[in-house]
Biopython code that builds the backbone (N, CA, C, O; Angstrom):
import numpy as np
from Bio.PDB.StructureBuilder import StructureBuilder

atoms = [
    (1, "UNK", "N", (92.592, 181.928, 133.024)),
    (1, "UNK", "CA", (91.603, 181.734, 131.966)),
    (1, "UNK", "C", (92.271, 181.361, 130.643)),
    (1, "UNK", "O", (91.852, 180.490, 129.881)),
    (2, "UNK", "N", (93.224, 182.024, 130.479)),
    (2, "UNK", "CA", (94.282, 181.973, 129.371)),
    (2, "UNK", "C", (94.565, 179.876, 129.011)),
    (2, "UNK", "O", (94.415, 179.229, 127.975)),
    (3, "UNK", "N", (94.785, 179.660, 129.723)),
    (3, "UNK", "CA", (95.162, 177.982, 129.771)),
    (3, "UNK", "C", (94.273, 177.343, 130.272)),
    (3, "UNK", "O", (94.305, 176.118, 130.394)),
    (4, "UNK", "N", (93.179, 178.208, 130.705)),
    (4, "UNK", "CA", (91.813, 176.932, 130.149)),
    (4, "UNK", "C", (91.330, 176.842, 128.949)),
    (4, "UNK", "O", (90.717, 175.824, 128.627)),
    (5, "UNK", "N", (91.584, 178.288, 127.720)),
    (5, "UNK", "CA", (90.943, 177.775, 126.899)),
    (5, "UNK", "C", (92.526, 177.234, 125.883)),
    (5, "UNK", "O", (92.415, 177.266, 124.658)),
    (6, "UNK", "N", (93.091, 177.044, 126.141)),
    (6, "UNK", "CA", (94.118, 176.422, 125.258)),
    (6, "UNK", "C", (94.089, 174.859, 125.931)),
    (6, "UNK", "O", (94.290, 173.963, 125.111)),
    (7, "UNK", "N", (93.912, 174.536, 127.020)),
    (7, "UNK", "CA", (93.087, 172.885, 127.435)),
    (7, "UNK", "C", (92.159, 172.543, 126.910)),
    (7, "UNK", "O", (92.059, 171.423, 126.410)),
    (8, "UNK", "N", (91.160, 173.508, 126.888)),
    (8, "UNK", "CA", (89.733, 173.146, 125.563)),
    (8, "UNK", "C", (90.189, 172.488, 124.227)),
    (8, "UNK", "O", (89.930, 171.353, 123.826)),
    (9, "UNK", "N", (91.126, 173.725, 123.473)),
    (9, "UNK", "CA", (91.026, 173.291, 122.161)),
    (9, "UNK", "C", (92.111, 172.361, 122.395)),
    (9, "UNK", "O", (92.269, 172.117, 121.199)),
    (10, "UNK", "N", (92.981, 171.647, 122.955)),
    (10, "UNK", "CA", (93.535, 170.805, 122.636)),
    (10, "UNK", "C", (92.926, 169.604, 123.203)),
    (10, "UNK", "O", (93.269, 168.437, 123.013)),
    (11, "UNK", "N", (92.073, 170.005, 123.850)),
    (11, "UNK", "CA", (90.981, 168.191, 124.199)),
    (11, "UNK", "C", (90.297, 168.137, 122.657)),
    (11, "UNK", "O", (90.438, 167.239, 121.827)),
    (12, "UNK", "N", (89.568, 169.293, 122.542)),
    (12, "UNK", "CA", (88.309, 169.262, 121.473)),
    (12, "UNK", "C", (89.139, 169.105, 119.966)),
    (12, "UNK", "O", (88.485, 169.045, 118.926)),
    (13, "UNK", "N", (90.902, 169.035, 119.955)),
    (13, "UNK", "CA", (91.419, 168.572, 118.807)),
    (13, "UNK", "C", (91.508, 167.233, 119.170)),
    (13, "UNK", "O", (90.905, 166.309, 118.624)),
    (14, "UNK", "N", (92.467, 167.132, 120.340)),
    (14, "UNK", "CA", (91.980, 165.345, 120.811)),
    (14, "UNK", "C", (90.738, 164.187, 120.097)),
    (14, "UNK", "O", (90.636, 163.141, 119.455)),
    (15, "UNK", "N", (89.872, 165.382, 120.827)),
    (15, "UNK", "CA", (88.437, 164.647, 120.341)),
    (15, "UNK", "C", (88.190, 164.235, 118.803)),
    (15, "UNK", "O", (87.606, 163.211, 118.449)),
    (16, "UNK", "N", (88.662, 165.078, 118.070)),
    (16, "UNK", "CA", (88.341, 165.439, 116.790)),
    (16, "UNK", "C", (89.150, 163.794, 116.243)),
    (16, "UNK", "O", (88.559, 162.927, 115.599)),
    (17, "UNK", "N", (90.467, 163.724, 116.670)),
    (17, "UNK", "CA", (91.563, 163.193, 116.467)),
    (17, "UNK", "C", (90.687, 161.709, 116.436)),
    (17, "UNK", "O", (90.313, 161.046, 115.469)),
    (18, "UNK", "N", (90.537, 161.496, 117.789)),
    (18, "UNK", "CA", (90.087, 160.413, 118.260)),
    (18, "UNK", "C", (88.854, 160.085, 117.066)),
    (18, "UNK", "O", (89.111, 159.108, 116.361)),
    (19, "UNK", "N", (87.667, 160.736, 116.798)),
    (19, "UNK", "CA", (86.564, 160.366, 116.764)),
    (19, "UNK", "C", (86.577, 160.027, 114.962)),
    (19, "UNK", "O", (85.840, 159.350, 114.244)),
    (20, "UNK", "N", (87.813, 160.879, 114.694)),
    (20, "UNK", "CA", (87.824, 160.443, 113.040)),
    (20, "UNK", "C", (88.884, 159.466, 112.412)),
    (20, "UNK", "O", (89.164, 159.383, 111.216)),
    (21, "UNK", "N", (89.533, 158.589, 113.672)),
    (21, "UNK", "CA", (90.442, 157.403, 113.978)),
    (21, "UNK", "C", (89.696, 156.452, 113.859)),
    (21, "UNK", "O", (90.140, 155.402, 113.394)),
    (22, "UNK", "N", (87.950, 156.601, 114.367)),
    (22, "UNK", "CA", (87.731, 155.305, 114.956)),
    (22, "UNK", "C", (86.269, 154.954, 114.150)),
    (22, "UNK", "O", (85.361, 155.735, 113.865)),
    (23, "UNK", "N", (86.373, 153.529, 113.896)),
    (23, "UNK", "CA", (87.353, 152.373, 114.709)),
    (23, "UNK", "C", (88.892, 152.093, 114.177)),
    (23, "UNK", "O", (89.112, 152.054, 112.967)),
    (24, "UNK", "N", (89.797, 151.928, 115.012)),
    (24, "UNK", "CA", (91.108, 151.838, 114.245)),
    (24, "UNK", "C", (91.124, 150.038, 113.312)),
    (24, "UNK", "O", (90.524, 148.972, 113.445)),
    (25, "UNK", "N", (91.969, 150.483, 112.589)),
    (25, "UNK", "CA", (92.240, 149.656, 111.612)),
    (25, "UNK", "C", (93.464, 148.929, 111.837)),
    (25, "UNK", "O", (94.206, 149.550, 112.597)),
    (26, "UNK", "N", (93.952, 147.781, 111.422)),
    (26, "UNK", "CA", (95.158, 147.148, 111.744)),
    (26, "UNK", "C", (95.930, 146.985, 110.387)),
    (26, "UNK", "O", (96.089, 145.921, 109.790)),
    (27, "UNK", "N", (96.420, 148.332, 109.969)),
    (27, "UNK", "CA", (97.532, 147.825, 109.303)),
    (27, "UNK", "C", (98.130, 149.315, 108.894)),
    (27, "UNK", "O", (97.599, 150.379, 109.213)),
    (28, "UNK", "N", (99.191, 149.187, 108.221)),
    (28, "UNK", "CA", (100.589, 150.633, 108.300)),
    (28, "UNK", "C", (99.859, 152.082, 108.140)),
    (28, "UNK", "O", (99.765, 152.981, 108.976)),
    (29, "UNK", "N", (99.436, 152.035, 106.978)),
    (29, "UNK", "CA", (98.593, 152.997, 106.109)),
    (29, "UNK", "C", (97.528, 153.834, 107.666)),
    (29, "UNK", "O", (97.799, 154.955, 108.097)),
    (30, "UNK", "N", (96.522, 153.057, 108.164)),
    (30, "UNK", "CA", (95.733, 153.596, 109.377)),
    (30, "UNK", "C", (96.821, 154.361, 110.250)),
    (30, "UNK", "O", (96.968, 155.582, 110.293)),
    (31, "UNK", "N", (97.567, 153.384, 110.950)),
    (31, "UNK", "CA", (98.910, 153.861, 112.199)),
    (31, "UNK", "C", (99.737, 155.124, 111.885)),
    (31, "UNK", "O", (99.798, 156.134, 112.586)),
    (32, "UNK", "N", (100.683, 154.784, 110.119)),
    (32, "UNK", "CA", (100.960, 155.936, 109.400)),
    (32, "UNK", "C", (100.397, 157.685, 109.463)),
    (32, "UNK", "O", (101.046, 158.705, 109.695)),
    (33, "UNK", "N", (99.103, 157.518, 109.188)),
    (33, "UNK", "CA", (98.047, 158.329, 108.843)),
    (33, "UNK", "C", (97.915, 159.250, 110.227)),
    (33, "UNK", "O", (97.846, 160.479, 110.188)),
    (34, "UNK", "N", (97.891, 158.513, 111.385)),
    (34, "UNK", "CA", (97.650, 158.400, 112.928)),
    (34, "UNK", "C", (98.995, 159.104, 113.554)),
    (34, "UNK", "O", (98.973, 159.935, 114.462)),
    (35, "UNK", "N", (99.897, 158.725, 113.047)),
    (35, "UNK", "CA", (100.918, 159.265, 113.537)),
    (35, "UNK", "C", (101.348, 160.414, 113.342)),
    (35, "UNK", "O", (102.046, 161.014, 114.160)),
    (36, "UNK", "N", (100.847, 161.047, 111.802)),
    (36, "UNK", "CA", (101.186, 162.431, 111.339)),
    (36, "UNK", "C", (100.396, 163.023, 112.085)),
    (36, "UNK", "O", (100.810, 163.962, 112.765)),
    (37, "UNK", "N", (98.575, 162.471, 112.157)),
    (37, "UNK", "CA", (98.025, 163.717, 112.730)),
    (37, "UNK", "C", (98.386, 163.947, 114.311)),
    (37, "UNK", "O", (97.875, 164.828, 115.001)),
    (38, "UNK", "N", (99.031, 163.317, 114.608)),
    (38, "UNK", "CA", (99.081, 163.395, 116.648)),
    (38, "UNK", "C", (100.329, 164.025, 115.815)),
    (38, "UNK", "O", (99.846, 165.087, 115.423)),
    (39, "UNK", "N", (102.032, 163.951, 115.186)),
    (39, "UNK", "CA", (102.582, 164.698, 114.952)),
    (39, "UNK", "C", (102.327, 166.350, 114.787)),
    (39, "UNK", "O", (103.001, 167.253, 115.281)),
    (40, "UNK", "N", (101.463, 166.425, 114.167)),
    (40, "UNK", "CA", (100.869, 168.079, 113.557)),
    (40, "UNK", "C", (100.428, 168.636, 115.124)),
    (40, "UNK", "O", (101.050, 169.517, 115.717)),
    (41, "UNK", "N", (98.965, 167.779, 115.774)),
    (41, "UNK", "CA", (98.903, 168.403, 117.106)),
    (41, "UNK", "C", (99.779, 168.695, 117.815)),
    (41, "UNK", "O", (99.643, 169.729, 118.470)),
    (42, "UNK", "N", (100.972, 167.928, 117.953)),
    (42, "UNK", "CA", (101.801, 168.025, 119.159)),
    (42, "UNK", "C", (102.683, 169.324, 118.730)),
    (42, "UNK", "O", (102.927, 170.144, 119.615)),
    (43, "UNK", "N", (103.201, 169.563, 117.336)),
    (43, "UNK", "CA", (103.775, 170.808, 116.861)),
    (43, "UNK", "C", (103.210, 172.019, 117.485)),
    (43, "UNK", "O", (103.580, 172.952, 118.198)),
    (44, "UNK", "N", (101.777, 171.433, 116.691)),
    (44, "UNK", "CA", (101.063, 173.114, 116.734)),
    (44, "UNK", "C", (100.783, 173.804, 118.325)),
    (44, "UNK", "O", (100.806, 175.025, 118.478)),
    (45, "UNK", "N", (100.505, 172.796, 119.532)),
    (45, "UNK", "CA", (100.287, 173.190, 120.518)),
    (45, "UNK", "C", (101.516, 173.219, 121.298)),
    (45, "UNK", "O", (101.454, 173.959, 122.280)),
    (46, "UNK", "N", (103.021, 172.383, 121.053)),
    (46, "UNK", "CA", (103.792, 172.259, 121.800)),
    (46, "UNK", "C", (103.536, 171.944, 123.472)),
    (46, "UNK", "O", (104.312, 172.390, 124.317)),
    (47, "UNK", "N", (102.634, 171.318, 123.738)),
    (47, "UNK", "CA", (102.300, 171.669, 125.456)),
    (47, "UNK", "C", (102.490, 170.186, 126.245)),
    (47, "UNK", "O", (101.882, 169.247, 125.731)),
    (48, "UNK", "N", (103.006, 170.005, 127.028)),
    (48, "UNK", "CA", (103.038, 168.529, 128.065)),
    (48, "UNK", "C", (101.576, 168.182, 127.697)),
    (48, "UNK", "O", (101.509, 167.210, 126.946)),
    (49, "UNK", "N", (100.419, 168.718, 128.029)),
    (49, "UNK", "CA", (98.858, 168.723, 128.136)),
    (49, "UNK", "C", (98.774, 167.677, 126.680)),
    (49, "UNK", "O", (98.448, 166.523, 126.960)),
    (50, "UNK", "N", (98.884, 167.793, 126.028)),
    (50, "UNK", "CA", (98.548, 167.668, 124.695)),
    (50, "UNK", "C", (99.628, 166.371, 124.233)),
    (50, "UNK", "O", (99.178, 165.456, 123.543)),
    (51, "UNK", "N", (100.628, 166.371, 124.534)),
    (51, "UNK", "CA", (101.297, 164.918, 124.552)),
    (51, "UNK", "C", (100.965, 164.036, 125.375)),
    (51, "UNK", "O", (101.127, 162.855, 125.069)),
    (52, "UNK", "N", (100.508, 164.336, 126.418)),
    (52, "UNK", "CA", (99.929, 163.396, 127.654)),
    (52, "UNK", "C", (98.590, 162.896, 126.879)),
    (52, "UNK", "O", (98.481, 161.679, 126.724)),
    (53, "UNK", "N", (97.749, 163.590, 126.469)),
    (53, "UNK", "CA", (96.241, 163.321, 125.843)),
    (53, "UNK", "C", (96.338, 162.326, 124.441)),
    (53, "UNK", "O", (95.552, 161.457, 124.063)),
    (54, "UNK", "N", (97.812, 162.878, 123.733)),
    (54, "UNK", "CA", (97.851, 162.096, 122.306)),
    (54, "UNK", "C", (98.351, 160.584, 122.581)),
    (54, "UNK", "O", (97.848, 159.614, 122.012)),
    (55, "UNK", "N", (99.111, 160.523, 123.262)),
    (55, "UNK", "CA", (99.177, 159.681, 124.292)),
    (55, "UNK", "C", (98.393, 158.602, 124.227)),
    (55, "UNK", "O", (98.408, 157.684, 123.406)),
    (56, "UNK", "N", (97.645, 158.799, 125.239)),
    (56, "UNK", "CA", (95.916, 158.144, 125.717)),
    (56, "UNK", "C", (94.937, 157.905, 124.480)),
    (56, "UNK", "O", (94.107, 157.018, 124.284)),
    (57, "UNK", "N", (95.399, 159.222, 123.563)),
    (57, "UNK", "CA", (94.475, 158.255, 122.433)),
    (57, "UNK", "C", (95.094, 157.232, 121.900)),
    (57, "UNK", "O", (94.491, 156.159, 121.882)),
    (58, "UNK", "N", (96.410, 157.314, 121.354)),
    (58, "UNK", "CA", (96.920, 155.704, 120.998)),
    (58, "UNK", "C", (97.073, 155.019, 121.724)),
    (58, "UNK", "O", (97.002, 153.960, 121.100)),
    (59, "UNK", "N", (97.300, 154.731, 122.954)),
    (59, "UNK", "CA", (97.055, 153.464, 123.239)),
    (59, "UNK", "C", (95.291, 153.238, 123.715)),
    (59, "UNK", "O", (94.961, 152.065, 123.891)),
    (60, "UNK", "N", (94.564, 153.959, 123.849)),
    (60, "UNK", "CA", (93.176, 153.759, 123.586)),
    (60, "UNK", "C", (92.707, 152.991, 122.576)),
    (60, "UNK", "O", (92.248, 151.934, 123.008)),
    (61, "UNK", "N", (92.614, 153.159, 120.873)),
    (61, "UNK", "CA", (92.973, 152.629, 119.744)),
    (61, "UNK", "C", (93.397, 151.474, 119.900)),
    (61, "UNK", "O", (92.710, 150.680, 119.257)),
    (62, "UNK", "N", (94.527, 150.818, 120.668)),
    (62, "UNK", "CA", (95.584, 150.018, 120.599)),
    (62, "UNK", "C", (94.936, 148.953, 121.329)),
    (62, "UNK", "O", (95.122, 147.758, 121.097)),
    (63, "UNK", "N", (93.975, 149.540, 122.446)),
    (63, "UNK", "CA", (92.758, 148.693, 122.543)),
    (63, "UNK", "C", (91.785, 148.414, 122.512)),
    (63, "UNK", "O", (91.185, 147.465, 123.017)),
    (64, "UNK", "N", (91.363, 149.539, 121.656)),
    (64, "UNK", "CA", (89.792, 149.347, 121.125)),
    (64, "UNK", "C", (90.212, 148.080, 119.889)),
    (64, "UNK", "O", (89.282, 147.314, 119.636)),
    (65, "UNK", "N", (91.666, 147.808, 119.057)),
    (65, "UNK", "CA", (91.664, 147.141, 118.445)),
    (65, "UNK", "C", (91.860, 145.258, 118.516)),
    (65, "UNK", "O", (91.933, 144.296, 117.751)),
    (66, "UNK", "N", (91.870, 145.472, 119.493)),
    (66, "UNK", "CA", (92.545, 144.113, 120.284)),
    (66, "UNK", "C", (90.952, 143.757, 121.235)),
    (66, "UNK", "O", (90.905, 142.759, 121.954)),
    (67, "UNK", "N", (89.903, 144.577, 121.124)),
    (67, "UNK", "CA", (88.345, 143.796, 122.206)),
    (67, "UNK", "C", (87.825, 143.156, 120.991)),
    (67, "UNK", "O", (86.797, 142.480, 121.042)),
]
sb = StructureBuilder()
sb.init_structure("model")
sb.init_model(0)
sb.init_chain("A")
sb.init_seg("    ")
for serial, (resi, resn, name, xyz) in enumerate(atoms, 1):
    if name == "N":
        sb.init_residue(resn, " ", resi, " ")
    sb.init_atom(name, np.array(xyz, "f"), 0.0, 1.0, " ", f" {name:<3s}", serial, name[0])
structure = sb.get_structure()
């Protein structure tokens, strides 16, 4: 139970991550900005789970910016 709810909050930071990214923007300042906050998540949770997910959101972004 213990590491389901630490999978929660690091999707539902994911989410958070994701949903106040978008739509991504193309230039330093957006990416910059993007990079600290997946930096801070990946600190605070330290977990494979959570680098795998931060992951998937940038290159998600990477093509939501390019359709």
């Amino acid at each position: 139970m213990k590491d389901s709810k630490l999978i929660y909050s690091i999707i539902t930071d994911c989410w958070k991550i994701y949903k106040n990214n978008f739509p991504p923007q193309n230039d330093q300042k957006y990416w910059s900005d993007l990079t600290e906050q997946i930096g801070q998540l990946c600190d605070k949770y330290n977990h494979p789970f959570c680098d795998g997910m931060t992951e998937q959101i940038i290159q998600q972004l990477e093509r939501d910016i390019k359709a």
